[in-house]
N, C-alpha and C positions, 0 to 999 in steps of 0.2 A: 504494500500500500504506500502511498506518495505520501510524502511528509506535509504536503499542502491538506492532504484527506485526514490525515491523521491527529493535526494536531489541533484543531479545532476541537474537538471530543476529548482531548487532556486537559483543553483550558476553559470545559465548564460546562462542555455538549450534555454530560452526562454528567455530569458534577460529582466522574467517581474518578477511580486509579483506573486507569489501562493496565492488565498485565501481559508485558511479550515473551512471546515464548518461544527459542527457535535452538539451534545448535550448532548455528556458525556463531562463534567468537566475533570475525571482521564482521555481520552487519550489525552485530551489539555496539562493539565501538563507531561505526557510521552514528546509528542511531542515539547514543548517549552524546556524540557531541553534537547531533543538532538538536538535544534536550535538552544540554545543558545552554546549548545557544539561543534557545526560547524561553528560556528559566520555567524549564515544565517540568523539572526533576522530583517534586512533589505528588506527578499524576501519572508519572511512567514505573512500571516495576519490571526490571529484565532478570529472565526463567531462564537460562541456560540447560539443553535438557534434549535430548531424543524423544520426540513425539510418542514413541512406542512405549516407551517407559514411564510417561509421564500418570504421574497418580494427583488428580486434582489436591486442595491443600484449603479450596475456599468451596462455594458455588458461584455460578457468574450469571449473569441475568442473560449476557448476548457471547459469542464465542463466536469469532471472524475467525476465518482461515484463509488465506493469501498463499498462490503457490506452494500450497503442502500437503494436501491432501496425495499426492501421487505418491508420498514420502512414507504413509499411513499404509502397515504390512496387512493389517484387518480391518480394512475400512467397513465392512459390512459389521462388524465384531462393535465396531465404535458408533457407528449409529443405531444400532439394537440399545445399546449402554444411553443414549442420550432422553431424558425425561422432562 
């Protein structure tokens, strides 16, 4: 997702934390500095983590997925699990 899309929604869209969650290291660091270049580091939380492994830790109202579902080894397995 474009930082133009995205960051609108950290600074109030939804007046919660975004949490991202991905497994490359370099787009975390992309993304932490144009966080920290928005001073939105209050409404950003970066997961570091293989989608496959990932065991939720909150519940989330909406859940985006951006070029990774292809990444997802049970994807049938993860939408049976979604309520």
């Amino acid at each position: 997702m474009e930082q133009k899309e995205i960051f609108p929604l950290g600074e109030g869209g939804f007046g919660k934390v975004i949490e991202c969650i991905d497994f490359n290291k370099e787009m975390f660091k992309r993304a932490e500095i144009e966080v920290k270049r928005n001073n939105l580091q209050n409404n950003f939380i970066f997961t570091e983590v293989d989608i496959n492994n990932w065991k939720p830790k909150n519940s989330y109202h909406v859940i985006l997925a951006f070029m990774s579902l292809h990444h997802i080894v049970k994807l049938e397995s993860l939408f049976a699990e979604i309520k």
